[in-house]
N, CA, C and O atoms as CSV, one atom per row, in Angstrom:
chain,resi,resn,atom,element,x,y,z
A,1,UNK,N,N,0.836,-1.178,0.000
A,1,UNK,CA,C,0.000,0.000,0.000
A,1,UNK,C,C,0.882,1.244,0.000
A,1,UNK,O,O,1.701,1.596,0.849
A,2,UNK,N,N,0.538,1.815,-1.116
A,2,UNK,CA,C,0.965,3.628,-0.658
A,2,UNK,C,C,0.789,4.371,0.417
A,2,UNK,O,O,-0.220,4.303,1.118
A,3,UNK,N,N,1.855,5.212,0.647
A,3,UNK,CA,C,1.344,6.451,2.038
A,3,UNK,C,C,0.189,7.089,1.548
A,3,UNK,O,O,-0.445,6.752,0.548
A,4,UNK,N,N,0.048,7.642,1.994
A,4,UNK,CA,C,-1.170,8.740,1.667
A,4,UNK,C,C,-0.533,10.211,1.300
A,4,UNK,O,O,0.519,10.665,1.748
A,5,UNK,N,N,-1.284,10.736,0.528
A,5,UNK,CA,C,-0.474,12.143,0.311
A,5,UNK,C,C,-0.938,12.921,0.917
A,5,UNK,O,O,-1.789,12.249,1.501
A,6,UNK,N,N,-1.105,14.327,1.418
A,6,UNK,CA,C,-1.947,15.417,2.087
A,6,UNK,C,C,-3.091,15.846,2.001
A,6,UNK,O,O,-3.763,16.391,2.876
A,7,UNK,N,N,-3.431,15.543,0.619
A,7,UNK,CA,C,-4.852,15.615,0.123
A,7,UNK,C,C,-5.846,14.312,0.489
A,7,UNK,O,O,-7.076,14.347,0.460
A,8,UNK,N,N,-5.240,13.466,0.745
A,8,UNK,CA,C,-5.924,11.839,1.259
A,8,UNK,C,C,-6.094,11.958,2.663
A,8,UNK,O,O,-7.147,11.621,3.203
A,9,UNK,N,N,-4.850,12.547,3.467
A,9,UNK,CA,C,-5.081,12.934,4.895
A,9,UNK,C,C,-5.473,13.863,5.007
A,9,UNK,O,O,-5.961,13.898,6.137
A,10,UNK,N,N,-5.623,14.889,4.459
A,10,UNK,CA,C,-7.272,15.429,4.889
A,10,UNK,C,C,-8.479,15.286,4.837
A,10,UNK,O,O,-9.424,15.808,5.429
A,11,UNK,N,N,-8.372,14.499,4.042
A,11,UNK,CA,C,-9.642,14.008,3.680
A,11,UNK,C,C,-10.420,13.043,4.663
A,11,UNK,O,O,-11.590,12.950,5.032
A,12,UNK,N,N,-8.935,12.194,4.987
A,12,UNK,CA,C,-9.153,11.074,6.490
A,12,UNK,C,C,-9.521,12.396,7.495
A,12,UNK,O,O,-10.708,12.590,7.756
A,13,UNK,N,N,-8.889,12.946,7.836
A,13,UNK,CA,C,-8.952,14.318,8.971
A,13,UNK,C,C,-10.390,14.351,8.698
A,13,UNK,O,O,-11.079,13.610,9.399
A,14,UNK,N,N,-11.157,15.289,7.539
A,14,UNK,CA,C,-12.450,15.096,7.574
A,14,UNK,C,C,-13.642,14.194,8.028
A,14,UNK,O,O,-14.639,14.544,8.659
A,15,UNK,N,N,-13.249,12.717,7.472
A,15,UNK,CA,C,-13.987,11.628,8.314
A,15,UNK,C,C,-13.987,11.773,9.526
A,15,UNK,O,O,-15.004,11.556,10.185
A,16,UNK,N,N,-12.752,12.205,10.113
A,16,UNK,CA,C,-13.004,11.662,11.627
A,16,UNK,C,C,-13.820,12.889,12.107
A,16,UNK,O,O,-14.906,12.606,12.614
A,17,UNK,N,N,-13.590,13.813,12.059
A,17,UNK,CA,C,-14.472,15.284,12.282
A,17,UNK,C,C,-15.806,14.935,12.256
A,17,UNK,O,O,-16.455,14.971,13.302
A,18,UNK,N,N,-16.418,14.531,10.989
A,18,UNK,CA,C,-17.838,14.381,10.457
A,18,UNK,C,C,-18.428,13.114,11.954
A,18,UNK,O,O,-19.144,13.369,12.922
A,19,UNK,N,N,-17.894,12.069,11.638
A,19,UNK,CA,C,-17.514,11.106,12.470
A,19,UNK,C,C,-17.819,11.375,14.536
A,19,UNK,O,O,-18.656,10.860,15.277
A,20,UNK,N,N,-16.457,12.606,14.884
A,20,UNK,CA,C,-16.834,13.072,15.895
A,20,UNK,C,C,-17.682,13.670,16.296
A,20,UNK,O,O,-18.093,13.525,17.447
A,21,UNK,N,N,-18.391,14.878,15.083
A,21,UNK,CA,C,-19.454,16.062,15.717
A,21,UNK,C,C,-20.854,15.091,15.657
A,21,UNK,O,O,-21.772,15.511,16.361
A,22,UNK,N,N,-21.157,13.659,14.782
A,22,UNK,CA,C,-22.028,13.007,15.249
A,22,UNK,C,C,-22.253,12.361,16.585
A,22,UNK,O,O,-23.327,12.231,17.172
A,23,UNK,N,N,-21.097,11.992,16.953
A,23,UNK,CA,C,-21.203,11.043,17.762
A,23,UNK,C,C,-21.108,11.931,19.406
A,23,UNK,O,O,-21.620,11.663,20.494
A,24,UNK,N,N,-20.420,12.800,19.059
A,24,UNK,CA,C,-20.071,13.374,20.488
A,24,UNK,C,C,-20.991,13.803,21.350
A,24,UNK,O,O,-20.750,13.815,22.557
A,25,UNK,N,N,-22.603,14.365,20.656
A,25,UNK,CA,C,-23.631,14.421,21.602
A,25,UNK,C,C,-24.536,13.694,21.996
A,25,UNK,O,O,-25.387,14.000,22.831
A,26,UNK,N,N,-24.375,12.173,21.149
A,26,UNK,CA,C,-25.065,11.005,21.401
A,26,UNK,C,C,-24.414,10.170,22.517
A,26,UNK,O,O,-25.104,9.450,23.238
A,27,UNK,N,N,-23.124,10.268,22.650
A,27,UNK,CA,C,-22.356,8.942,22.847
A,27,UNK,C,C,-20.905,9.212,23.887
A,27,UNK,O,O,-20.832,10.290,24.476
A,28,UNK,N,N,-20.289,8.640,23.981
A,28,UNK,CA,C,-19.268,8.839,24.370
A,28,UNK,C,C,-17.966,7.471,24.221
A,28,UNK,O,O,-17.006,7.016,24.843
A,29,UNK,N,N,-18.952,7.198,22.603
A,29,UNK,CA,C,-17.765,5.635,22.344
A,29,UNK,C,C,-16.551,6.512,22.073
A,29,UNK,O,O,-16.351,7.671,21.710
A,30,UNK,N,N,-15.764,5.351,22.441
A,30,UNK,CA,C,-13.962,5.778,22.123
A,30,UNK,C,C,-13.550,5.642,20.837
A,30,UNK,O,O,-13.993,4.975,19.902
A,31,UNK,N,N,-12.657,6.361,20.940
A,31,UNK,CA,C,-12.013,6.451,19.283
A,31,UNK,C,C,-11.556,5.392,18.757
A,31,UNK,O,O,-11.811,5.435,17.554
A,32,UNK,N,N,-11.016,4.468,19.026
A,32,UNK,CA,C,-10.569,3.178,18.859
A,32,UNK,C,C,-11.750,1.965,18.642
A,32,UNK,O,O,-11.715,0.781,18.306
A,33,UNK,N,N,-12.700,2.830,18.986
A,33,UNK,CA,C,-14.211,1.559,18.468
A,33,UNK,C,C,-14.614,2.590,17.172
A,33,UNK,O,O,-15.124,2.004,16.217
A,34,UNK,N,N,-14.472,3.790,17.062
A,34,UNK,CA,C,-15.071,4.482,15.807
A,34,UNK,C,C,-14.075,4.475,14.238
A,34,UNK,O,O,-14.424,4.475,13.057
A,35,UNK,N,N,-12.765,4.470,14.886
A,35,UNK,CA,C,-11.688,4.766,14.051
A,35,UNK,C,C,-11.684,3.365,12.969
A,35,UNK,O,O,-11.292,2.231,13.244
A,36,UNK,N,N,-12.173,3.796,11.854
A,36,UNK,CA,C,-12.143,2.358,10.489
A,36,UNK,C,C,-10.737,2.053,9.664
A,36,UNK,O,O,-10.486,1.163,8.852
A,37,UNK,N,N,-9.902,3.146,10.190
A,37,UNK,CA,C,-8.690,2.889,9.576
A,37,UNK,C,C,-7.648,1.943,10.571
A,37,UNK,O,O,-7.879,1.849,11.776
A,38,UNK,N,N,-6.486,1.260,9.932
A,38,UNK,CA,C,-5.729,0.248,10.904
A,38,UNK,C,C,-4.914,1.201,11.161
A,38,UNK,O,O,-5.183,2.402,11.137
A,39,UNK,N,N,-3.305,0.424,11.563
A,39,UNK,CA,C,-2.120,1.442,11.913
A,39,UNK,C,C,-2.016,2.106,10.823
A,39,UNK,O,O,-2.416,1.729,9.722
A,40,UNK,N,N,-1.133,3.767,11.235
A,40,UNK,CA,C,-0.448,4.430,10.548
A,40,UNK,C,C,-0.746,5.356,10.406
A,40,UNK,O,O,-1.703,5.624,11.132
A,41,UNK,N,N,-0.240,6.654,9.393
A,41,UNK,CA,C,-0.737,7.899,9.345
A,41,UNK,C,C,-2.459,7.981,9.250
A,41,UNK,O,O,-3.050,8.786,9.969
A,42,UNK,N,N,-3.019,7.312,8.545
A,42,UNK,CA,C,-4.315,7.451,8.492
A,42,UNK,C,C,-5.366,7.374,9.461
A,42,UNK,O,O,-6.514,7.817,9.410
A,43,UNK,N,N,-4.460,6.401,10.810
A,43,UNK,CA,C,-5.838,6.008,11.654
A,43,UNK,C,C,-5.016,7.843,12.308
A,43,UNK,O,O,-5.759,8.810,12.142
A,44,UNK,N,N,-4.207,8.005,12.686
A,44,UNK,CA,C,-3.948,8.974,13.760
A,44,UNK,C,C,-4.379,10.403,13.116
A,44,UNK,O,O,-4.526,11.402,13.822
A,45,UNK,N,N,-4.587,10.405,11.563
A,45,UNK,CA,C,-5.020,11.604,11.055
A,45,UNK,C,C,-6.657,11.216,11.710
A,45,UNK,O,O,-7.147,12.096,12.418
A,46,UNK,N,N,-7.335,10.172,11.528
A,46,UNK,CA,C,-8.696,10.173,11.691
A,46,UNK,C,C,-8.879,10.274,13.253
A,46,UNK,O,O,-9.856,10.696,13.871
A,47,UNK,N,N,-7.522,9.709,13.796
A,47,UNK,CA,C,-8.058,10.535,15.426
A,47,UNK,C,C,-8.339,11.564,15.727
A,47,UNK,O,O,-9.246,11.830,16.516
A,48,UNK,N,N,-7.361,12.654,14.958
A,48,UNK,CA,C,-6.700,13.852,15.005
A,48,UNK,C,C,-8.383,14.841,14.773
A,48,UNK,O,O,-8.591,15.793,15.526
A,49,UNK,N,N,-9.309,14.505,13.817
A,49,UNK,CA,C,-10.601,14.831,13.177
A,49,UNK,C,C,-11.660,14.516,14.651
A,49,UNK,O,O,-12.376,15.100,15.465
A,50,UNK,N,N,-11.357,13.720,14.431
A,50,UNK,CA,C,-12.395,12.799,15.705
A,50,UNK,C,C,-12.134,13.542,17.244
A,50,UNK,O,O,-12.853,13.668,18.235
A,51,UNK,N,N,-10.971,13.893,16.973
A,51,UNK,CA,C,-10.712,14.523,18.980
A,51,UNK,C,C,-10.626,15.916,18.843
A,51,UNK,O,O,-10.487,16.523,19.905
A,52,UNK,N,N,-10.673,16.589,17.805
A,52,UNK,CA,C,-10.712,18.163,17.667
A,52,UNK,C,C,-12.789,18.066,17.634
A,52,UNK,O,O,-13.464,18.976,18.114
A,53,UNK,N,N,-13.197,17.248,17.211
A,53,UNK,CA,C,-14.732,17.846,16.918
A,53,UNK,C,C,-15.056,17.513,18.287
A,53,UNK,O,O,-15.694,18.410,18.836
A,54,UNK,N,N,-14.828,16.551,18.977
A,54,UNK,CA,C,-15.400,16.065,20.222
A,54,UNK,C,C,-14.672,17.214,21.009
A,54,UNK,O,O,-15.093,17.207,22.166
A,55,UNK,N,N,-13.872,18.055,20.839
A,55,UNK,CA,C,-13.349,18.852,21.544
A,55,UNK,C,C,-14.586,20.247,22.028
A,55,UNK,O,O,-15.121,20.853,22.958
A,56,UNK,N,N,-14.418,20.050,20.069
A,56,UNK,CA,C,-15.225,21.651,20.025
A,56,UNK,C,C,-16.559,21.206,20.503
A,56,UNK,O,O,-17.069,22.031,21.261
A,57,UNK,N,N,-17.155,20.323,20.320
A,57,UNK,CA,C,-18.927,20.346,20.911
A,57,UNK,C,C,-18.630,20.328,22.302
A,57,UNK,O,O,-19.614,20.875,22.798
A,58,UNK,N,N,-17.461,19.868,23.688
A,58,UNK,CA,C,-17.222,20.285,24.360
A,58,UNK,C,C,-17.408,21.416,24.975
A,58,UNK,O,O,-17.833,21.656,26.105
A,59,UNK,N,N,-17.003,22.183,24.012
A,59,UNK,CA,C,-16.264,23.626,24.573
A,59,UNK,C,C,-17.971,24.232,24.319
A,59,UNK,O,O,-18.176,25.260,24.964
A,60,UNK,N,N,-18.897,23.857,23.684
A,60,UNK,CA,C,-20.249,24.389,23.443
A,60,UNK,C,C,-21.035,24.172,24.276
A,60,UNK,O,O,-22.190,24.579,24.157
């Protein structure tokens, strides 16, 4: 498999975002049960999405 280029990891970044601002006022599953990507840049970009949105509905 190829790395991903910047435009692919943002795109992962996006999933996890979309991903977090759903889930964060329903739920409080962990990232590691939501996250669909395996090791590597991709799952930690989709954390990276996933723990900034759960951040911001936080902070709301």
């Amino acid at each position: 498999m190829t790395s991903p280029d910047d435009f692919q990891l943002s795109r992962i970044y996006a999933e996890g975002w979309k991903a977090g601002s759903q889930l964060a006022p329903i739920t409080r599953q962990p990232i590691q049960m939501a996250n669909p990507y395996g090791d590597g840049p991709e799952r930690a970009r989709w954390n990276d999405g996933f723990a900034d949105a759960r951040k911001r509905h936080q902070a709301s």
